[in-house]
N, C-alpha and C positions, 0 to 999 in steps of 0.2 A: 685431489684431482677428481674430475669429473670422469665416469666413461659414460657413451650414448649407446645406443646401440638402435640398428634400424636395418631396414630390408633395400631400403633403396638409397642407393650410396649417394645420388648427385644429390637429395634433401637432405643426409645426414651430413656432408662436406659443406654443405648452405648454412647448416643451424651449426655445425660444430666454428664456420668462421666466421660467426656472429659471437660469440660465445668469448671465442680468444682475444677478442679486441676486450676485450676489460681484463683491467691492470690486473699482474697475480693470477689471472685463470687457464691452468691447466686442463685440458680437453682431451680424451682419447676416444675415437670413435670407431666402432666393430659391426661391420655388415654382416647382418644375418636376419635371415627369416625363421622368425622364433616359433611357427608352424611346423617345419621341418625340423623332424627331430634330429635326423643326421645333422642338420646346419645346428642344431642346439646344442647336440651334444659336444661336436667341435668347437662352438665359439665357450661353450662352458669349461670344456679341455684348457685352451687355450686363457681364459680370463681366470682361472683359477690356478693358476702356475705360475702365470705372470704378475699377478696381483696381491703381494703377501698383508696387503690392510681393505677390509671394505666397514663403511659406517653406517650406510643407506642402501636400502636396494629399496626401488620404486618398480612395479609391474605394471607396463601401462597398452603395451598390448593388448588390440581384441582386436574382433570384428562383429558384424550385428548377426553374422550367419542366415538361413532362407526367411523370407519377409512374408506372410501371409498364414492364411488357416492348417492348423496343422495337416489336412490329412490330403494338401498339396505343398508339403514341406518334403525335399529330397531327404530322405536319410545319412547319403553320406555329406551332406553340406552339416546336420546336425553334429556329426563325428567330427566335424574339422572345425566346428565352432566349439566343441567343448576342448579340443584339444589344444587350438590357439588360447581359448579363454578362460579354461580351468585348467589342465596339462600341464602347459607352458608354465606357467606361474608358479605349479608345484614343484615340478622338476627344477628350474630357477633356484627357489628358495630350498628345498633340499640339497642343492650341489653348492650352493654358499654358505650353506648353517655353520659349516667349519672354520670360517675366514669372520664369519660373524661372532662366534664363541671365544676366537682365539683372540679377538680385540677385547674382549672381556665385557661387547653391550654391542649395541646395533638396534636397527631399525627397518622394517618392515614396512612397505606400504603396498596394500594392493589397490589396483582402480577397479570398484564396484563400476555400476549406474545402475541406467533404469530398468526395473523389473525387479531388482534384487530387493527393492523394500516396498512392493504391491506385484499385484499384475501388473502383464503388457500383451495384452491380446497381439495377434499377429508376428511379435518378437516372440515365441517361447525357446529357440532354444539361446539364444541371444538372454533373456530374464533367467532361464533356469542354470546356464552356465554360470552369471553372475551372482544367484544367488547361493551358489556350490562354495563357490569363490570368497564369499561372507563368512559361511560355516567352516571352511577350509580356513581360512586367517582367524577365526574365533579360537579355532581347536589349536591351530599352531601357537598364538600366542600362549595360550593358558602352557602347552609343552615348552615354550625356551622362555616363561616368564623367570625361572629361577638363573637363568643366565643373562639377565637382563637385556633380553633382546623384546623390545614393543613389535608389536605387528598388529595393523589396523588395517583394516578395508575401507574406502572411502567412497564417497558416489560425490563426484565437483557439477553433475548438470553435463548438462548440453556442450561441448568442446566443438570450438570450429576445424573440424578435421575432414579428411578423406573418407572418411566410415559417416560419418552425418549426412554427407552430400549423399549416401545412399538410401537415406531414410524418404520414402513415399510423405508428401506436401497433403495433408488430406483438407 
């Protein structure tokens, strides 16, 4: 079975009955804003109780967090971009390690992008979270290599998302 999970339930209920119309597929879908650690901790409560197998965990959460030179970058925008985009993912993947181990292998994927393998002027805490996020899945993997769980960080480009549409056209 598939679970999704997302902030806004009328685009998670769009993609999850898209999803169910092919034959065989199982979909469970969990609203939650994975910035909110109260809402994370609950939906992690609850998906780890209810769910005694997981194969894949995918982190695909972000946001680009303040856009511009750093010394007109809000600070607490930088806190909420490390915490949606490096945080979230840690916590995630620590409250699943045990559903991961107990299947005897698993998979890891984190969503890099850009910044995390150069600069990105104007994105720094948006690059530097993601590149936390690289070294954070490097070290993790090398700790549950012996319990054959892979863990990769990936950068796929440019995604036509809600977070793009925020990126300045220069």
């Amino acid at each position: 079975s598939l679970h999704l999970v997302a902030r806004r339930r009328k685009e998670l209920e769009r993609v999850c009955g898209e999803l169910r119309q092919h034959k065989n597929s199982t979909v469970k879908s969990w609203v939650c804003d994975l910035a909110d650690k109260n809402e994370r901790v609950r939906f992690l409560n609850e998906f780890t109780q209810t769910c005694p197998h997981l194969d894949v965990l995918i982190n695909n959460a972000a946001c680009q967090g303040p856009i511009g030179p750093l010394e007109v970058n809000d600070l607490e925008e930088w806190q909420n971009t490390l915490n949606l985009n490096l945080l979230a993912p840690v916590h995630i993947c620590q409250q699943v390690l045990p559903l991961l181990k107990k299947a005897g292998a698993g998979v890891i994927i984190n969503i890099s992008g850009g910044g995390a393998a150069g600069p990105r002027p104007h994105f720094s805490a948006y690059a530097s979270s993601k590149m936390a996020l690289v070294r954070f899945s490097e070290n993790l993997a090398e700790e549950t290599r012996h319990f054959a769980i892979r863990v990769n960080c990936i950068a796929p480009g440019a995604m036509p998302t809600e977070m793009l549409k925020k990126v300045p056209v220069s």
